[in-house]
TIFIDREN-820551 format. One line per 5 residues: their letters; for each residue x, y, z of C-alpha. Coordinates in Angstrom, 2 decimals. Layout:
<pts>
A) X,Y,Z  ...
</pts>
This chain:
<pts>
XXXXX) 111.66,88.59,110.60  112.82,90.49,107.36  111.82,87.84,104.35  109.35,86.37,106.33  111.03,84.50,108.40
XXXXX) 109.73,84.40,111.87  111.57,82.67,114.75  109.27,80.69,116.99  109.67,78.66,119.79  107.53,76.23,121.98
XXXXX) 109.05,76.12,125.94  108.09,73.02,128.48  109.39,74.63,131.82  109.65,72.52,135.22  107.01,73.48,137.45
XXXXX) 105.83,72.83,140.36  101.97,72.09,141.41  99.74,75.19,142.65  103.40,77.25,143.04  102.19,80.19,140.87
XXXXX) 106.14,81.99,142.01  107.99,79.03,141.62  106.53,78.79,137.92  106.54,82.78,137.02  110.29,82.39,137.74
XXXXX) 110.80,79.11,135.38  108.77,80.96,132.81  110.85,84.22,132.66  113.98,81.83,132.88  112.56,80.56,129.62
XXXXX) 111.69,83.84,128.26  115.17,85.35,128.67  116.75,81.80,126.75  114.18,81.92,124.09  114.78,85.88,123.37
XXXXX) 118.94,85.42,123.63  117.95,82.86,121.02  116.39,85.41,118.38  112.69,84.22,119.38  109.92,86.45,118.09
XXXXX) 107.30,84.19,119.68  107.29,81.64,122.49  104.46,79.43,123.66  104.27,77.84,126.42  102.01,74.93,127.64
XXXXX) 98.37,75.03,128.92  98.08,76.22,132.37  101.48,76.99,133.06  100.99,79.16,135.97  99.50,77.04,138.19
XXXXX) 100.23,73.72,136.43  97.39,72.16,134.65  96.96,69.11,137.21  95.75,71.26,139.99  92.25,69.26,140.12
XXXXX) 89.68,71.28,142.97  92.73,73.53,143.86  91.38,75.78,141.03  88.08,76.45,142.61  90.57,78.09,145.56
XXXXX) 90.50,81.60,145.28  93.93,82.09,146.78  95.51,79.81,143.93  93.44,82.23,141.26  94.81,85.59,143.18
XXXXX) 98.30,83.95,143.02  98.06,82.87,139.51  96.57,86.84,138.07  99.99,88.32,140.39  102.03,85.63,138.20
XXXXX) 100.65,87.23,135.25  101.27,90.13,135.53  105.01,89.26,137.05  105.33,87.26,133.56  103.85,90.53,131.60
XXXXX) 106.78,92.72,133.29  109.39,90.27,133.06  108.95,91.00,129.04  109.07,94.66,129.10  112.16,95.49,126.79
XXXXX) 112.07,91.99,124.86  110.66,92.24,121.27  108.81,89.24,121.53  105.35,87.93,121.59  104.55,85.42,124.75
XXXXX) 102.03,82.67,124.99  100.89,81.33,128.57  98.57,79.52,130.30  96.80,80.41,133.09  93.42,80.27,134.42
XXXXX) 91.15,83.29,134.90  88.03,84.73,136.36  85.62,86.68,133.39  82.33,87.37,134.82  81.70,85.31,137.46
XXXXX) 82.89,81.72,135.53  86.33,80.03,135.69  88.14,79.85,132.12  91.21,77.77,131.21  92.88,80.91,129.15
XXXXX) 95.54,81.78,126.79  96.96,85.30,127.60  99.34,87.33,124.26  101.89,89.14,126.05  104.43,91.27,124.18
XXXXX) 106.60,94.35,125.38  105.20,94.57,129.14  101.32,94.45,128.08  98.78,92.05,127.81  97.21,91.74,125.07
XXXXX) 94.53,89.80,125.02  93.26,86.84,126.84  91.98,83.87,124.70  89.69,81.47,126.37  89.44,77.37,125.49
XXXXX) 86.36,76.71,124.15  86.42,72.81,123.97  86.53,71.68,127.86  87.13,67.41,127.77  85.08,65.65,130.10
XXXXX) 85.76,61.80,129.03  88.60,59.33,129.98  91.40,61.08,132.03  89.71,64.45,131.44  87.06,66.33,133.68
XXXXX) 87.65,69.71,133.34  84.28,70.73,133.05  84.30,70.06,136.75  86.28,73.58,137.29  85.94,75.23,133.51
XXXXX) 83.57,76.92,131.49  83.89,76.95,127.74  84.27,80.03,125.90  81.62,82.56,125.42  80.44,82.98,121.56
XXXXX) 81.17,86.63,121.21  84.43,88.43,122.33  84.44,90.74,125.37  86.88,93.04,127.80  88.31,91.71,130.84
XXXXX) 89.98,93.40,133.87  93.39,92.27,135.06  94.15,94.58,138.22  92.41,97.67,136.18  93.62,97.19,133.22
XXXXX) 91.05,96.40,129.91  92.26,93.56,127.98  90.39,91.95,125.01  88.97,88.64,126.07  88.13,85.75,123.72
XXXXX) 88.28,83.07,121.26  87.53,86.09,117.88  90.84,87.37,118.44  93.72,87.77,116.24  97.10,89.06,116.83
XXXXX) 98.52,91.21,114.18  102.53,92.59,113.75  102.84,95.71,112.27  106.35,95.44,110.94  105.27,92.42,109.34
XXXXX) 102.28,92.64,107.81  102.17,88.57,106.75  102.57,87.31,110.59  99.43,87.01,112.46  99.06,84.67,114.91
XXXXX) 95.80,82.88,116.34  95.48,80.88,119.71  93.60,77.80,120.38  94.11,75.52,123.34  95.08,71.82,123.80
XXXXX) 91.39,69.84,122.84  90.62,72.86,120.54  92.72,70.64,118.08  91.18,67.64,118.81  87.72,68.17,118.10
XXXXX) 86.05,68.37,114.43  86.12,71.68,113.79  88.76,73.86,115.74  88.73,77.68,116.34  92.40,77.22,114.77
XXXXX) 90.40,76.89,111.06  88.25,80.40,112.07  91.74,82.16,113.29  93.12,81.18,109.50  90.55,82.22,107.83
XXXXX) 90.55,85.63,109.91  94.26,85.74,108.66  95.98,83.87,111.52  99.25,82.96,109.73  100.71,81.01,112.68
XXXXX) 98.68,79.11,115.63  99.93,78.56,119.27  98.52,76.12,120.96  98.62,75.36,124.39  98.46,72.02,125.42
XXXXX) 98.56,69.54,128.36  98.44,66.02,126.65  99.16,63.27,128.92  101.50,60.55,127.47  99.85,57.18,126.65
XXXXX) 101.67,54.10,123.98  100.80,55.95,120.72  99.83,59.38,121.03  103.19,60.97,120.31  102.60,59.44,116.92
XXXXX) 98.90,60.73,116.46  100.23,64.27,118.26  102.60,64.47,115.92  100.05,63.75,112.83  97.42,65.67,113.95
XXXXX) 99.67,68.98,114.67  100.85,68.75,110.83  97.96,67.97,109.10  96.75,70.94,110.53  99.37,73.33,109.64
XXXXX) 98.87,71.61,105.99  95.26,72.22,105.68  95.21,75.86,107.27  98.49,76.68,105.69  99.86,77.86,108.32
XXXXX) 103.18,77.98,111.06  101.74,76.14,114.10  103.49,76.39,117.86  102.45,73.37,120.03  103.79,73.56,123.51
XXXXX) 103.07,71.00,125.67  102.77,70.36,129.55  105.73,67.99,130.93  107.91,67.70,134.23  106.60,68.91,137.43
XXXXX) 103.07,68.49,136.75  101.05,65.72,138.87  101.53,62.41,137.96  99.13,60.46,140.56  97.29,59.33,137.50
XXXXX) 98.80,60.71,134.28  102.50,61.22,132.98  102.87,64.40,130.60  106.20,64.37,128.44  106.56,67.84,127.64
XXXXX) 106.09,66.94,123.83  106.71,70.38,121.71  106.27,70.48,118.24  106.90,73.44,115.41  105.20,72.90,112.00
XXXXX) 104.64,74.42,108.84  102.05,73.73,105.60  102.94,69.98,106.51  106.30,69.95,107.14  107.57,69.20,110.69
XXXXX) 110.53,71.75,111.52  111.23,70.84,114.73  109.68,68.64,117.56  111.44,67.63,121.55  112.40,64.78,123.11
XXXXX) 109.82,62.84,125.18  110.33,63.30,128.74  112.36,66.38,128.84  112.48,70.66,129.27  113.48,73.23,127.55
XXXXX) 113.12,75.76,125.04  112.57,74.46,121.06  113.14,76.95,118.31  112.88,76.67,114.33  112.20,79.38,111.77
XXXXX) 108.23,79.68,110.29  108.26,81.49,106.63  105.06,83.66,107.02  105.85,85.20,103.63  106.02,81.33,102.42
XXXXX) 102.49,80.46,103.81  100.84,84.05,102.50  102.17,82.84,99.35  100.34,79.59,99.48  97.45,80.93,99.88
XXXXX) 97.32,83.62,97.38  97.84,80.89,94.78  95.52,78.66,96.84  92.18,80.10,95.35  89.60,77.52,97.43
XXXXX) 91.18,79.41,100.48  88.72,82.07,101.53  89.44,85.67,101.87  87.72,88.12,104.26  85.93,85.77,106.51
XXXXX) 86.61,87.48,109.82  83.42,88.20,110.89  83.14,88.67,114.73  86.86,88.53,115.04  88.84,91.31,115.96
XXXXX) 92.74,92.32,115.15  94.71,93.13,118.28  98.13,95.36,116.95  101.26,94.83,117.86  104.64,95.74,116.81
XXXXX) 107.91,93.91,116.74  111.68,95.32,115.87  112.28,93.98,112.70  115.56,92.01,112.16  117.36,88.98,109.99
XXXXX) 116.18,85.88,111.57  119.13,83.44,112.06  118.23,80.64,110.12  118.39,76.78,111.61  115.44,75.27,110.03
XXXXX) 116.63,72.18,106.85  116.67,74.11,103.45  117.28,70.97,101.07  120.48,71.92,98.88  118.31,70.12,95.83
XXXXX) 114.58,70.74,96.72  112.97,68.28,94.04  115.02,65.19,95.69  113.70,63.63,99.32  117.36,63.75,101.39
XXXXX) 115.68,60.18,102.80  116.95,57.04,100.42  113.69,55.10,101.13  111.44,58.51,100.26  114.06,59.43,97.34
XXXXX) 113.23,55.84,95.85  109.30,55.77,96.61  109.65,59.34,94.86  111.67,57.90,92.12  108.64,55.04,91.59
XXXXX) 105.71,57.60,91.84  107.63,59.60,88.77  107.69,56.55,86.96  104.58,55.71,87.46  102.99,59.15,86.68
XXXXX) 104.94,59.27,83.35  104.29,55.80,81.77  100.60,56.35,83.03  101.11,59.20,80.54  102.44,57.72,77.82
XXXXX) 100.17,54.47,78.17  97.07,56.70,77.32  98.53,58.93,74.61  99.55,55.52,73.10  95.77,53.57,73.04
XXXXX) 94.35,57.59,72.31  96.40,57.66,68.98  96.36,53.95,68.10  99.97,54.03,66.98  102.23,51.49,65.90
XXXXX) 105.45,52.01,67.20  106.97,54.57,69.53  110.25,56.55,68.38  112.95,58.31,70.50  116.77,59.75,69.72
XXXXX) 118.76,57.74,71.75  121.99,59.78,72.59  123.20,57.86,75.60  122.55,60.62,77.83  120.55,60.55,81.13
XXXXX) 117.15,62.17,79.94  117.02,59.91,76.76  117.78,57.35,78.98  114.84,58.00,81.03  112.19,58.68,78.11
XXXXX) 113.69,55.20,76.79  112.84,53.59,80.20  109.81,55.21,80.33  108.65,53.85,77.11  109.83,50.06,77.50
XXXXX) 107.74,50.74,81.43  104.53,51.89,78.96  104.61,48.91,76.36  104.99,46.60,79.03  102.26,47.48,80.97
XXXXX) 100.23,47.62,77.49  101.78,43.84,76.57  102.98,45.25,73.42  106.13,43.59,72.17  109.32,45.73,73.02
XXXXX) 110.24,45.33,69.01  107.46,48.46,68.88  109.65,51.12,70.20  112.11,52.31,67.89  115.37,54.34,69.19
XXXXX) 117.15,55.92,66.96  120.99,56.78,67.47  122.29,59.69,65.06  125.97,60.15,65.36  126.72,63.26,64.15
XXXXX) 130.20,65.55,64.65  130.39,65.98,68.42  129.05,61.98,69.03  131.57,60.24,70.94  132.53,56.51,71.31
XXXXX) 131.23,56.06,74.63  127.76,57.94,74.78  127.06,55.73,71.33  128.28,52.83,72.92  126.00,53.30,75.85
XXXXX) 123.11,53.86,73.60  123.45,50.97,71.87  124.08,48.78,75.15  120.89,50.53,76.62  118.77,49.17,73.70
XXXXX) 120.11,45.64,73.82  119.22,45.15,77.32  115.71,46.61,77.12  115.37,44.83,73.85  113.86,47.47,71.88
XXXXX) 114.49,48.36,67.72  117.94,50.03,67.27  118.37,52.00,64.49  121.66,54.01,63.69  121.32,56.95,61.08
XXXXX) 124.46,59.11,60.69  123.76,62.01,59.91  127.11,64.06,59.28  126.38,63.80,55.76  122.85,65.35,55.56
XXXXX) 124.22,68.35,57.70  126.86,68.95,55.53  124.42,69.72,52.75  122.70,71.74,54.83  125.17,73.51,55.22
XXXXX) 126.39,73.71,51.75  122.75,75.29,51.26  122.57,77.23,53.39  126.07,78.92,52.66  127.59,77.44,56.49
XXXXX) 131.48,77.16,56.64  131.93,73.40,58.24  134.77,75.17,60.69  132.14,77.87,61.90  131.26,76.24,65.72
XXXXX) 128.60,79.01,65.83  124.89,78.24,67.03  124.03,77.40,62.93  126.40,74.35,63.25  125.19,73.37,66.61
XXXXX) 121.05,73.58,65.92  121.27,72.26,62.43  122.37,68.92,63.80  119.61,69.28,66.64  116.97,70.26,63.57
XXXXX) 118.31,67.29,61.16  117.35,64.82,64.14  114.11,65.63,64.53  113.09,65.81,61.01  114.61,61.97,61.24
XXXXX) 112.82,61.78,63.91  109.25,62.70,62.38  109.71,60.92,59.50  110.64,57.71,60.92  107.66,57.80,63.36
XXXXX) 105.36,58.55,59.71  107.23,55.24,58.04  106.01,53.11,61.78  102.83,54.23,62.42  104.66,56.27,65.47
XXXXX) 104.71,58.53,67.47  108.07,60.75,68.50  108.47,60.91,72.42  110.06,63.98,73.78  113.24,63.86,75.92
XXXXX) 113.79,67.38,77.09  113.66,67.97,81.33  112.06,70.76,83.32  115.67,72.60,83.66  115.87,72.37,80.23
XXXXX) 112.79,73.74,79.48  113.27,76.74,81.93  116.55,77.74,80.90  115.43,77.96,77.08  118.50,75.03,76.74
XXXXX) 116.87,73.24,73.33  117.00,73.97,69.77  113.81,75.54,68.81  111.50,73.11,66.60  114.73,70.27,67.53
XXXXX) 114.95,69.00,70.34  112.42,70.90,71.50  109.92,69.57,70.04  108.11,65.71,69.79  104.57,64.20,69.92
XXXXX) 104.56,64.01,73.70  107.37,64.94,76.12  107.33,62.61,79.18  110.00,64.37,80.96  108.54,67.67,80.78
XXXXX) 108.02,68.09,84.35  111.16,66.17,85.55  114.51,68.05,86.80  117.55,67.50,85.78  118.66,66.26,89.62
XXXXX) 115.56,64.07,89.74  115.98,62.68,86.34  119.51,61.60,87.62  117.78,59.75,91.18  115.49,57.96,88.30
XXXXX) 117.86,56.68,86.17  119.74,55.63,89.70  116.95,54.27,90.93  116.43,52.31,87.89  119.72,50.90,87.70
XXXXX) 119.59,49.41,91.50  116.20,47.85,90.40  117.73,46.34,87.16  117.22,42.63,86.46  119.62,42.57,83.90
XXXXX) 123.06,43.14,84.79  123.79,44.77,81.63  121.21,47.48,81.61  122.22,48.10,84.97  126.37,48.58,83.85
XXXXX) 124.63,51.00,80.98  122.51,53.30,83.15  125.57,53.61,85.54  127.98,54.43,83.19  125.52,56.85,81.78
XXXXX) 124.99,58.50,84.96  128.72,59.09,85.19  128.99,60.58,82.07  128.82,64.42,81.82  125.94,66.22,80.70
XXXXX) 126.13,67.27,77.15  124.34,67.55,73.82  127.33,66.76,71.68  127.11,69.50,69.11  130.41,70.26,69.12
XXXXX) 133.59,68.35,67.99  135.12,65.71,70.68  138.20,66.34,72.03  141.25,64.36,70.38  141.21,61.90,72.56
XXXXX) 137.81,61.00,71.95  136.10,62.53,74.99  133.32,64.79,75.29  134.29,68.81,74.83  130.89,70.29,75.31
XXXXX) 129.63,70.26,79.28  126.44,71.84,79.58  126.97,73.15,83.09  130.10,74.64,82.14  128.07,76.32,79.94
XXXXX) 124.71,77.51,81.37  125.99,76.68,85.09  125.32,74.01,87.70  121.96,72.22,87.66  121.95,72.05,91.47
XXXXX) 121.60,75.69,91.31  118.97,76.33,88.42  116.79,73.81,90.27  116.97,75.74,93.27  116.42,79.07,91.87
XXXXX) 113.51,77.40,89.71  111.96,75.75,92.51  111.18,78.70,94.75  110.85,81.36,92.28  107.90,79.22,90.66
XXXXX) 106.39,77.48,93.13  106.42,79.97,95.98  107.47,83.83,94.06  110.11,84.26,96.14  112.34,87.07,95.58
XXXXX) 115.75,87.07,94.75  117.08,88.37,97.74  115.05,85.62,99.27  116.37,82.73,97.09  119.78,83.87,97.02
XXXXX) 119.56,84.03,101.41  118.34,80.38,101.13  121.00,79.19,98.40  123.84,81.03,100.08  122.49,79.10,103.40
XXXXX) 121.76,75.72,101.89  125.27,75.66,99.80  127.48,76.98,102.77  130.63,75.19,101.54  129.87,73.98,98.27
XXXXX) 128.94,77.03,95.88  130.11,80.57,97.29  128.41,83.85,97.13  130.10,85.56,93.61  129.54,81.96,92.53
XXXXX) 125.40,81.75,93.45  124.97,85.47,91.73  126.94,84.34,88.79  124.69,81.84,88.07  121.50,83.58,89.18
XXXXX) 121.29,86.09,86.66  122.21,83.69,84.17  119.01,82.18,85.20  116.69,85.24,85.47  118.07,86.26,82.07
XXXXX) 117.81,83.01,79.80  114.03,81.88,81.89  112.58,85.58,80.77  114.46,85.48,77.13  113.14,81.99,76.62
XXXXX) 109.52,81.68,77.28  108.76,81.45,73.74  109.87,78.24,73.93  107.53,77.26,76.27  104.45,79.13,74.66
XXXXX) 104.07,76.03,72.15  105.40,72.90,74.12  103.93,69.48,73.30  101.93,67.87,75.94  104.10,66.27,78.47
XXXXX) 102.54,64.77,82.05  103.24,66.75,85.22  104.78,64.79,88.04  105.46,67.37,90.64  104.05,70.82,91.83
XXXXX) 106.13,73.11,89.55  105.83,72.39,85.71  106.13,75.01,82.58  103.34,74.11,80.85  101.79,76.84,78.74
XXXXX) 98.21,75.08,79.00  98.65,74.59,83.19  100.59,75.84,85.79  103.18,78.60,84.26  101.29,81.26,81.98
XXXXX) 103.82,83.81,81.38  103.92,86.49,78.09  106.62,84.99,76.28  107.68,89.07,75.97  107.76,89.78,79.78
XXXXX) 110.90,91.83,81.15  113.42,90.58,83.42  114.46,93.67,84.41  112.78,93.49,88.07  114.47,90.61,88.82
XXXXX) 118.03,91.24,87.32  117.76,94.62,89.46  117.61,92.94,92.82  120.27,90.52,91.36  122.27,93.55,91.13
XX) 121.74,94.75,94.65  122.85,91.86,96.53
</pts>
């Protein structure tokens, strides 16, 4: 539970029809797995006591006497276990039958949640035994005790403040508008529902949908247990189909046909986040509803749940590429209107041979394509200067032969050794002077060219980049329009990947892979003597892998970093150890903070994804803000 992280679980039990013991002992069987497991909450499937294919049986007033013992068997059974309980049962509340949901936690109940959508069509007729929920919540008895009774009802932890859950009940989900969307908006972070679907050709597939899309549009963790062996199967066959979702993303779902107890992780400090930044999603609409307390011991929740090593990269090759074509897309979409906007002539970029040159270049030729303009119109310009080596020119050059474009070479060693005979600069000095004049001498070629074509200069700086302050103020760092402004350095690397397995030409595609195998590097500095490169940017500033992590849930979800460092330690177990992650973490926090300036005044650029740095969008930061927050936890840990 501490960070948020709440360990749920959804438990299909064997049962056995009208046998209200038989099933209070499967239940607690269940109960004492899912708590060994860590389990905060566990739901279990709609009428559960009794079994939900009990047909007239539940008119029989011995089966409801049975069923209320069961109950409160179950309720004991938990006494001791931090852990919140979900099961189905059905109960008499003033004089009417109800299919119910009753909250269990530490040896009470409660509260007792009713189903308000009763199916009469197809397979269904439970209106034949159930009523539907009454509009306004009330108390009911269960052997003298007073328990809150129905459908306004929220469930709220103490220890942790951002997990509340809210019940709904197998159709509830099916129908237009379910109670689920009232319970979020009431500040239900996480929904159980309890469900007996029957199994027909399809509807694991539409289950499956319909459970997710949920969770996405509430933002929420939701719980789906669902009714399976055991149960009557004179007319229908239920396969005990259990699902665990969050915001979208499916964390953890059974086998057809089978028991047992299903756990995964839900990030209720994830979804609260979501939905402060969420704005459209309403605050304080809990009218009628009312907040049942209770209190759970607060621990580290073993993590289990995926936590992608490189967040901005689908693990899936198929998803990675349709990603890779979307970016694409997005970008030269971009470009194509900033082109027709301006008018221009030509289009200029440096061409270094390095990967996010590479993928402005591609970008470009994708843009004049799609505009029939003749590739002759995009000028790159290579500009070897001291640190240039044979290969990363060679590359270049091969790059711009394939796609066909205007190659021009400009060395510029020359006009940075006057600058530095103006400036008073010892040529031997390898101090940040030597380093940025070469980045600053570029882009003044870089403008001017672009004013001799009619042209505009496209950007090739990345989101990493960008966020780690790694470009030469008013160099590199700046253009006309920056098409990779949103990109990551491990996406731009899929791109260029994907690109070269979709090349036509075999050439371009020998040029984009030896660029991809060639280490990152802006080649300020001197090459080694035997020609190769001596500058490695993540020798430098540290492992891109990392700074996209950190990046990614710092800015999209304001994560801590305790919190980041818990999900990099657990993502990287094997690759990148602990001294290793902190390292590199406070080089982040430090050079993100110390380098928003940069990013006050960036050139427009597209956004492709759901974090960008964009001063006019997403990130609006003081460019004087203090790390000192942040470095402190670093500190801690």
């Amino acid at each position: 539970m501490k960070q948020g992280f709440i360990k749920a679980a959804a438990a299909t039990c064997e049962i056995r029809v009208a046998d209200c013991a038989f099933n209070a002992d499967s239940i607690q069987t269940a109960m004492q797995e899912a708590y060994a497991g860590g389990a905060k909450l566990l739901v279990f499937p709609e009428l559960c006591v009794t079994g939900y294919t009990c047909g007239d049986l539940f008119l029989q007033k011995p089966l409801l006497e049975a069923a209320e013992r069961a109950l409160l068997q179950i309720s004991e059974a938990g006494r001791g276990m931090s852990m919140l309980c979900v099961v189905g049962l059905p109960l008499v509340y003033r004089s009417k039958l109800y299919n119910c949901a009753a909250v269990l936690c530490g040896g009470e109940i409660l509260g007792i949640v009713p189903k308000t959508n009763i199916p009469n069509y197809s397979e269904f007729y439970e209106q034949r035994h159930f009523t539907s929920a009454p509009a306004e919540n009330g108390e009911i008895v269960i052997q003298g005790r007073r328990v809150p009774f129905g459908t306004k009802l929220v469930f709220a932890c103490e220890s942790a403040a951002d997990f509340v859950l809210g019940v709904e009940i197998c159709e509830d989900l099916w129908v237009p508008h379910p109670p689920s969307a009232a319970h979020a908006l009431a500040g239900a972070t996480v929904i159980a529902n309890l469900s007996a679907s029957d199994e027909v050709i399809g509807k694991a597939d539409y289950r499956r949908m319909l459970v997710s899309s949920q969770s996405a549009r509430l933002i929420c963790g939701y719980v789906y247990a669902d009714a399976g062996y055991g149960e009557s199967t004179s007319d229908l066959v239920f396969s005990g189909h259990d699902l665990i979702c969050e915001n979208g993303t499916l964390l953890q779902e059974s086998k057809l046909f089978g028991t047992g107890v299903h756990f995964s992780e839900i990030d209720v400090q994830k979804l609260a986040s979501e939905r402060r930044r969420t704005t459209t999603f309403p605050a304080g609409a809990a009218e009628g509803y009312q907040v049942v307390p209770f209190d759970l011991d607060l621990q580290e929740t073993k993590l289990t749940r995926p936590v992608a090593r490189r967040p901005f990269v689908p693990d899936n090759a198929a998803s990675r590429a349709q990603r890779c074509e979307e970016i694409l897309a997005i970008q030269c979409e971009g470009l194509k209107k900033r082109i027709a906007h301006t008018g221009c002539k030509t289009i200029v970029v440096g061409i270094s041979g390095g990967l996010d040159s590479c993928l402005a270049l591609l970008v470009m030729e994708r843009a004049m394509k799609q505009l029939g303009r003749p590739m002759e119109d995009i000028i790159a310009v290579t500009m070897p200067c001291f640190g240039t080596t044979k290969r990363t020119r060679s590359n270049a050059e091969l790059l711009c032969e394939a796609l066909g474009v205007t190659l021009r070479t400009i060395d510029i060693a020359d006009a940075v050794k006057q600058h530095f005979k103006d400036i008073g600069q010892q040529e031997d000095c390898y101090d940040v002077v030597y380093e940025n004049a070469q980045a600053r001498e570029r882009t003044q070629i870089l403008m001017d060219v672009a004013n001799q074509n009619g042209g505009l200069v496209i950007g090739t700086g990345d989101l990493s980049e960008l966020a780690l302050g790694w470009a030469t103020y008013n160099g590199d760092h700046m253009s006309m329009y920056g098409v990779n402004a949103s990109v990551p350095k491990t996406l731009v690397r899929h791109i260029v990947r994907y690109a070269a397995d979709t090349a036509e030409s075999e050439t371009l595609k020998t040029a984009l892979c030896d660029i991809l195998d060639t280490p990152v590097s802006p080649e300020l500095l001197p090459a080694q003597q035997d020609g190769t490169i001596s500058q490695k940017t993540e020798d430098i500033v540290g492992p891109y892998d990392l700074h996209d992590f950190f990046l990614y849930y710092m800015v999209r979800f304001g994560f801590s970093p305790e919190k980041i460092f818990r999900l990099c330690e657990y993502a990287y177990t094997g690759e990148y150890g602990r001294e290793t992650i902190l390292r590199w973490m406070k080089v982040f926090y430090r050079r993100f903070f110390s380098q928003q300036f940069k990013r006050s005044c960036l050139p427009d650029g597209p956004k492709v994804g759901t974090v960008t740095l964009s001063p006019r969008g997403d990130w609006r930061m003081p460019s004087d803000a203090c790390a000192k927050i942040w470095l402190d936890e670093v500190e801690k840990l």
